[in-house]
C-alpha positions in Angstrom: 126.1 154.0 32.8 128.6 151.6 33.1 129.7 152.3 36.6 125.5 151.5 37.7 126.1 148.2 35.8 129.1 147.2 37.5 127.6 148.6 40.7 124.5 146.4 40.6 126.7 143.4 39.4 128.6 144.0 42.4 125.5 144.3 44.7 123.9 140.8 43.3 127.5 138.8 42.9 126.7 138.8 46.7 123.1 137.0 47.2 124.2 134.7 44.2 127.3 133.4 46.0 125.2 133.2 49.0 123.0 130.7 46.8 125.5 129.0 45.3 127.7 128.0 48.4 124.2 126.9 50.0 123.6 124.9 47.5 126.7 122.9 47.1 126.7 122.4 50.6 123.8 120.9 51.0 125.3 117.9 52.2 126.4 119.6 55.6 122.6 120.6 56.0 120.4 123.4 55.9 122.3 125.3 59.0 125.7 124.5 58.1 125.1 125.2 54.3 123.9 128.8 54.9 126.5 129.9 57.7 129.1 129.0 54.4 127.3 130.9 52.1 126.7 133.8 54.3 130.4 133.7 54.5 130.5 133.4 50.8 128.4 136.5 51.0 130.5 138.6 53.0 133.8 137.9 51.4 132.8 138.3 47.7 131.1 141.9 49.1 134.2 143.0 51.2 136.5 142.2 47.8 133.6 144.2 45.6 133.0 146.4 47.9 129.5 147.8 46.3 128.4 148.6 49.6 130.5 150.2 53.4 132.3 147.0 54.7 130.3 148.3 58.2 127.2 147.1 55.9 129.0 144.0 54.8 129.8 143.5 59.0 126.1 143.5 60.0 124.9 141.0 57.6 125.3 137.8 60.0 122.6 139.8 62.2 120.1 139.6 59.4 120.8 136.8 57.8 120.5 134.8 60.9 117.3 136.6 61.9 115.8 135.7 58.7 116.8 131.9 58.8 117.3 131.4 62.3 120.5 129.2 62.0 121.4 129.9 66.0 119.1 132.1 68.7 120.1 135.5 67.5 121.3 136.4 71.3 124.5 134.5 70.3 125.2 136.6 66.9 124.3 139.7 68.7 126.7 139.5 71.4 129.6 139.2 69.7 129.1 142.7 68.5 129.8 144.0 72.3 131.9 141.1 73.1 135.8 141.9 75.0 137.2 141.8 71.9 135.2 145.0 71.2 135.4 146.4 74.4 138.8 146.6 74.2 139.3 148.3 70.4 136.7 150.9 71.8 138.9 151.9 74.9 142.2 151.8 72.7 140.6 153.8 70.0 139.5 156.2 73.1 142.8 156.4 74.1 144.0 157.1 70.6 141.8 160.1 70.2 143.3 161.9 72.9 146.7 161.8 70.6 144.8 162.9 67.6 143.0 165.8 69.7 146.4 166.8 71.2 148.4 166.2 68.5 151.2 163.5 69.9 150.2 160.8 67.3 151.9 163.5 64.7 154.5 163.7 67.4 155.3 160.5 68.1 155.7 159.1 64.3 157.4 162.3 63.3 160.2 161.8 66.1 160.9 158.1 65.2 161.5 158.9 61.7 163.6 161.8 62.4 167.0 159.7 61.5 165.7 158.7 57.8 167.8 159.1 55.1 167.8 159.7 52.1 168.5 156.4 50.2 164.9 154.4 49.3 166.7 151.8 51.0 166.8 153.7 54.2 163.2 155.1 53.9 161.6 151.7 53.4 164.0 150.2 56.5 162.3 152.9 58.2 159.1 152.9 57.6 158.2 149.4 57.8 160.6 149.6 61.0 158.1 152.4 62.9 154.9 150.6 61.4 155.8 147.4 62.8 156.7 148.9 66.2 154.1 151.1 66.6 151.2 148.3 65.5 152.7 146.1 67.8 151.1 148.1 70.4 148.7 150.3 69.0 146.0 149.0 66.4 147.0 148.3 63.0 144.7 150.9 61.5 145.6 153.3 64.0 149.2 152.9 62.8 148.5 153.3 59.3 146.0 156.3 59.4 149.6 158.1 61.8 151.7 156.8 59.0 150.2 157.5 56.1 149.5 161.4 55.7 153.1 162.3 57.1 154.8 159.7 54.5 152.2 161.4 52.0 153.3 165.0 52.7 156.9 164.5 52.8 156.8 163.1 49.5 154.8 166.0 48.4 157.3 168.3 50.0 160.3 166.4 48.1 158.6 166.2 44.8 157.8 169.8 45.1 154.2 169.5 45.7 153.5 167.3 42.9 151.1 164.6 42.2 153.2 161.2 43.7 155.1 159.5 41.5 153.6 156.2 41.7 157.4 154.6 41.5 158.8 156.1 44.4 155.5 156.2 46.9 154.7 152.3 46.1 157.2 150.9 48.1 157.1 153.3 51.3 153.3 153.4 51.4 153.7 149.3 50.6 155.9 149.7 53.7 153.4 150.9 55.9 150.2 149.3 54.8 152.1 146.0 55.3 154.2 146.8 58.2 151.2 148.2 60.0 149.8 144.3 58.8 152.3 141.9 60.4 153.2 143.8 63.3 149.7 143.3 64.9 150.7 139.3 65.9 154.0 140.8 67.7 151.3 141.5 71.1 148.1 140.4 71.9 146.9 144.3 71.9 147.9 144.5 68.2 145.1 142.8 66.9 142.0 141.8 67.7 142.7 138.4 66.1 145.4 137.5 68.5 142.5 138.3 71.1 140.3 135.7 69.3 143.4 133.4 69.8 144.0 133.8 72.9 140.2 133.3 73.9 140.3 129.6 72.4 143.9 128.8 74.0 142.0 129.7 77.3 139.4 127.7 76.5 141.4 124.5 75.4 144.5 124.9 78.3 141.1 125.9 81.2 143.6 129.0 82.4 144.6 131.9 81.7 147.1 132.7 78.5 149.5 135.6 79.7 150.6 138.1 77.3 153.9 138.0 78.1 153.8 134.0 76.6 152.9 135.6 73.8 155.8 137.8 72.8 158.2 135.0 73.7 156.6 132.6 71.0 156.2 135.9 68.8 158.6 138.1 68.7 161.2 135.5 66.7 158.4 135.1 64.0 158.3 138.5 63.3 161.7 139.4 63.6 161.8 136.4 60.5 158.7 138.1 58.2 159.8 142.0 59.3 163.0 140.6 57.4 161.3 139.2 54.4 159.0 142.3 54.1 162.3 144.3 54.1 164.3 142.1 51.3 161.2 142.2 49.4 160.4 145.6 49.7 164.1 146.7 48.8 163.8 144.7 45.6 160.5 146.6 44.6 162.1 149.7 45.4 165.3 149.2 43.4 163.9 151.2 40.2 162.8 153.9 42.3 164.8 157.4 42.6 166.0 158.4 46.0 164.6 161.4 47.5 166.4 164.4 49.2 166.0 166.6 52.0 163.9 163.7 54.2 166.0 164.4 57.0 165.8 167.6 57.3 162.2 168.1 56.8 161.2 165.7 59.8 163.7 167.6 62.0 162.3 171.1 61.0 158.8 169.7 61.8 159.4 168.1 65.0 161.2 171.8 66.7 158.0 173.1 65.2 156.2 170.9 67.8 158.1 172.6 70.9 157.7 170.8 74.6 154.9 168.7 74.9 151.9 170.0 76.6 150.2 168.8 79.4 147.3 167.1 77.4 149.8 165.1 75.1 151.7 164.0 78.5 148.1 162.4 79.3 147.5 160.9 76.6 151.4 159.6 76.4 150.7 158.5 80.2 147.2 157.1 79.1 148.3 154.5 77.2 151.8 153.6 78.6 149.7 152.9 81.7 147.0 150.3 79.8 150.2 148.6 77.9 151.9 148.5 80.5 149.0 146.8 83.0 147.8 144.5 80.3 151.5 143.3 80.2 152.3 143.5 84.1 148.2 141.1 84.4 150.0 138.2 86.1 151.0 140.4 89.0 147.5 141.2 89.8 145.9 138.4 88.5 144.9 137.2 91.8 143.5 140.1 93.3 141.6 141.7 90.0 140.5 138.1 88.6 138.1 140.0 86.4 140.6 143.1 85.4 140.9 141.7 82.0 143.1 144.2 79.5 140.0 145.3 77.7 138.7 146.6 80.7 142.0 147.9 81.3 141.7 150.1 78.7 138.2 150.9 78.7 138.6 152.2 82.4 141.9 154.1 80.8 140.0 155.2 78.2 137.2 156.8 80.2 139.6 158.9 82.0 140.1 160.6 78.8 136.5 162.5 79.6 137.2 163.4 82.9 141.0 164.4 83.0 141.9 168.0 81.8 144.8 169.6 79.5 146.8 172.6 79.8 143.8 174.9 78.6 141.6 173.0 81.5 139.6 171.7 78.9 138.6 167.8 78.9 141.1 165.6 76.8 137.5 163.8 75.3 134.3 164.9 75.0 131.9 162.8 73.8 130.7 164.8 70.3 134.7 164.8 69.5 134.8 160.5 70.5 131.3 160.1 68.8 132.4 161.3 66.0 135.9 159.9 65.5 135.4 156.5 66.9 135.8 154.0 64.1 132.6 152.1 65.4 132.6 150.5 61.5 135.8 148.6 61.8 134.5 147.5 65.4 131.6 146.3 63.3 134.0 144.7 61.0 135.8 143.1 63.8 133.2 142.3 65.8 131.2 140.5 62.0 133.7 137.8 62.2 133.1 136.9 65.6 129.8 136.2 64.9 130.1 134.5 61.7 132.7 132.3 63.2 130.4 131.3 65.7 127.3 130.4 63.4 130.1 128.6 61.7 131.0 126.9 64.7 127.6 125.9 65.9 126.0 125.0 62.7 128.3 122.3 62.7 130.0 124.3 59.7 133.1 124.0 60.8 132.8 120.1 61.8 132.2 119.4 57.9 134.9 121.4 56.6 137.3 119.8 59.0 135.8 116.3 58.3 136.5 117.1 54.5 140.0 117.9 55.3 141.1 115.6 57.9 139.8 112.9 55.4 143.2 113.2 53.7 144.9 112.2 56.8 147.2 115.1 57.5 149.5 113.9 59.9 150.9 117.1 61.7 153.5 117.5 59.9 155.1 119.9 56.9 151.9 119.5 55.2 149.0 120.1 57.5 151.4 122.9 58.4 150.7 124.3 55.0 147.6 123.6 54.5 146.4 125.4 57.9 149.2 128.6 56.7 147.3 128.6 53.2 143.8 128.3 54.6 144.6 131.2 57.4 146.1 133.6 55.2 143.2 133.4 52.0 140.7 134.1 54.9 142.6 137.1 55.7 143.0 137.8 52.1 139.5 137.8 51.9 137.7 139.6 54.5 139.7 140.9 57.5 142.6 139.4 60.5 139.5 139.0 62.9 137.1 137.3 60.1 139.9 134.8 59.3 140.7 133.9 62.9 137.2 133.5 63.9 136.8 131.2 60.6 140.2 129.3 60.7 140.7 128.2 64.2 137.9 126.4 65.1 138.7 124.2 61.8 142.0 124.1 63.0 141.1 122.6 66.6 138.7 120.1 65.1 141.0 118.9 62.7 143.6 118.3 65.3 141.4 116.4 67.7 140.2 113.9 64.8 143.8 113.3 64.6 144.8 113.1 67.7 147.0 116.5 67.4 147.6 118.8 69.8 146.1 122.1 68.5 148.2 125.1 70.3 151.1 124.9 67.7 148.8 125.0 64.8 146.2 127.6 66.5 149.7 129.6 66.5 151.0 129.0 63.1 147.3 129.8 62.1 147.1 133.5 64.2 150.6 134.2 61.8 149.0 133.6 58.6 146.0 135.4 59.4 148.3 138.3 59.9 149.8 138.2 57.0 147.6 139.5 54.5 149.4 141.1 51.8 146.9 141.6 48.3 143.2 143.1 48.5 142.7 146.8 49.2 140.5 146.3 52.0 141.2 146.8 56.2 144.3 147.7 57.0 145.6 147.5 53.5 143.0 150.2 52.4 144.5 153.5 54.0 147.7 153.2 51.6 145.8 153.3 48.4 143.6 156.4 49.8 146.7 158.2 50.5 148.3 157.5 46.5 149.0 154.1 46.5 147.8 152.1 43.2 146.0 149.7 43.7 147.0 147.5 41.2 150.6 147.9 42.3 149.7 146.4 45.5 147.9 143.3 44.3 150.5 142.3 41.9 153.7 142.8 44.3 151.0 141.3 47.3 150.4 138.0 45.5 154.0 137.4 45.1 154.6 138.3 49.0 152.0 136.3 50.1 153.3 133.5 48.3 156.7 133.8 50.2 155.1 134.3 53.3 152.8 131.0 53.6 156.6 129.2 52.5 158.2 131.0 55.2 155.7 130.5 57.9 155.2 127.1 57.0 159.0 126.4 57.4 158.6 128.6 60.7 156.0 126.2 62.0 157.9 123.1 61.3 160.9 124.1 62.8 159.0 125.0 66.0 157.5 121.9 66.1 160.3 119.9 65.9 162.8 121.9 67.9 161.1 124.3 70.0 159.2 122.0 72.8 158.3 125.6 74.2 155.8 126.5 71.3 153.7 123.7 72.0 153.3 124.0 75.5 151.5 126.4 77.2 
């Protein structure tokens, strides 16, 4: 009986914030006072969680359908926009290591050198997380991750429940490794693409990917560290575990060679990385071979192309069926939020209440844009907070006369950096064993390090680095 109480509390907290925000925002006006409270809506409903967050995703569809804030077209086409386009043909790519068996294959051989120390287990998990979500999508990373760090603590506990001591700060490890890594590319998060889509629209050309991992790459060499020091603290209580080693070895010679379909797959998506990296060579000759259609045409090959039993690497009940069309819902929700934010003239009031106490580019606006980017992550999802933040961002700079690609930057790393809630990313750990409580209490004292740390980051860039403001 309880549990129905809390449920329909849960279910009406939503509507009631809805009202609430609408209603103190009157002053913005009727359009711009519901896109906030829609947003109110969504985040208080992706925190509770009473109903799918693919439920949560669809509400700007509805809402604006009822109230007609913007023509609808606009809200509906975010929900098949690039950004979408491209999760869809990495996720199809990712299925043909699933169906052959190489995602297994692939985490299982990079962990092969783990020892046996919790030190050395955290060092290398958050290590492989943050390399492979650098490339591959940070859910992607964590759904490899998590059942192999799952069953080989179950294997060195003797098949016993976790012990929530020892799996908190290796499942912590991947949950936020899988996190931060995302900003290291633009494929490692669909916020970087939302990024990148405003840089191209503020500079008038085209924003190359390998720009990005030069102005990247330092940053999260800086937060992989602080992760790691932090991590290592959390995990100084915890027992160390035996026989690690040797049980990823024994598994990976169970593999044998690789088969003809995993060498497809392998080839599938070296080939889209590598073209989405190598775009300025053939820039010119492909103007509209963008990397989502990179890997959508990649990713289509996966139905046509055969394995060693001459069977298809994808068919279409398998992709159907293991697509995760709800987090391309989720992604895809704060696109279109962000834009009935944008063109309610939303985000114009919020950065007219902000600019109004003068921030003058420097360490402050820094942390007030690092604050305001990672509680939007915090509080729905990387995407959500990017579509949400950066618009604010831009028109705060240009009422101050500031030029907006250092902060837009500083911004994307925040947004990243979401450390507390149980929701995204963040939400695969706890359904392998993690507790969730552990994770809020050690993520709010993370997150509170991080937004020093990237704020620090930021100025220093800004003051040293002419390189990060220029594009």
């Amino acid at each position: 009986m309880k549990e129905r109480t809390k449920q329909k509390i849960a279910l009406l907290s939503g509507p009631l914030a809805f009202a609430a925000v609408a209603l103190a925002a009157q002053s913005f006006g009727r359009a711009a006072a519901l896109s906030l409270g829609l947003a109110a809506w969504m985040a208080v409903w992706w925190m509770l969680r009473p109903v799918a967050i693919a439920v949560t995703a669809l509400l700007p569809i509805v809402v604006n359908a009822v109230f007609r804030l913007i023509p609808n077209e606009r809200v509906i086409s975010q929900y098949f926009s690039e950004i979408v386009v491209l999760l869809l043909g990495a996720d199809l790519i990712c299925l043909t290591w699933s169906r052959t068996g190489l995602d297994r294959r692939v985490a299982v051989r990079a962990l092969c050198g783990i020892g046996v120390s919790m030190r050395q287990q955290v060092l290398a998990w958050l290590g492989a997380s943050v390399v492979l979500s650098i490339f591959l999508p940070n859910v992607v990373v964590a759904a490899i991750l998590c059942p192999i760090a799952a069953a080989m603590l179950k294997f060195v506990g003797g098949d016993e429940a976790l012990d929530p001591k020892t799996a908190a700060p290796i499942l912590l490890a991947i949950g936020w490794g899988s996190g931060i890594g995302g900003f290291g590319s633009p494929i490692g998060g669909a916020a970087n693409l939302v990024a990148i889509s405003y840089l191209e629209e503020l500079t008038g050309h085209e924003f190359m990917y390998v720009d990005w991992v030069a102005r990247f790459l330092p940053i999260l060499c800086v937060i992989f560290l602080l992760n790691l020091f932090f991590l290592w603290r959390l995990a100084q209580n915890a027992r160390d575990l035996s026989g690690s080693a040797s049980y990823f070895r024994e598994l990976y010679e169970s593999f044998g060679a690789l088969s003809r379909g995993e060498k497809i797959g392998l080839a599938l998506f070296l080939s889209a990385t590598l073209l989405a990296f190598l775009r300025p060579l053939y820039a010119g000759l492909f103007p509209a071979m963008k990397p989502a259609y990179v890997f959508l045409s990649l990713g289509l090959l996966a139905f046509v192309l055969r394995d060693e039993k001459g069977e298809v690497m994808l068919e279409w009940k398998y992709a159907e069926s293991h697509v995760i069309w709800g987090m391309m819902f989720l992604f895809a929700s704060g696109m279109a939020l962000g834009r009935m934010i944008i063109e309610t003239g939303a985000a114009r009031q919020m950065a007219a209440v902000v600019a109004s106490g003068t921030p003058d580019g420097g360490l402050f606006t820094i942390a007030l844009f690092s604050v305001f980017g990672c509680l939007l992550a915090e509080l729905s999802s990387n995407t959500a907070a990017a579509s949400i933040a950066l618009p604010v961002v831009i028109s705060i700079c240009a009422a101050v006369g500031l030029n907006p690609v250092p902060y837009i930057l500083i911004t994307v790393v925040a947004a990243n950096c979401a450390y507390v809630l149980p929701i995204s990313t963040r939400a695969i750990p706890v359904a392998f064993g993690l507790d969730a409580a552990r994770q809020i209490n050690a993520g709010v004292r993370l997150s509170v390090l991080n937004v020093v740390t990237v704020t620090l980051i930021g100025w220093l860039c800004l003051r040293f680095v002419p390189m990060f403001s220029a594009l």
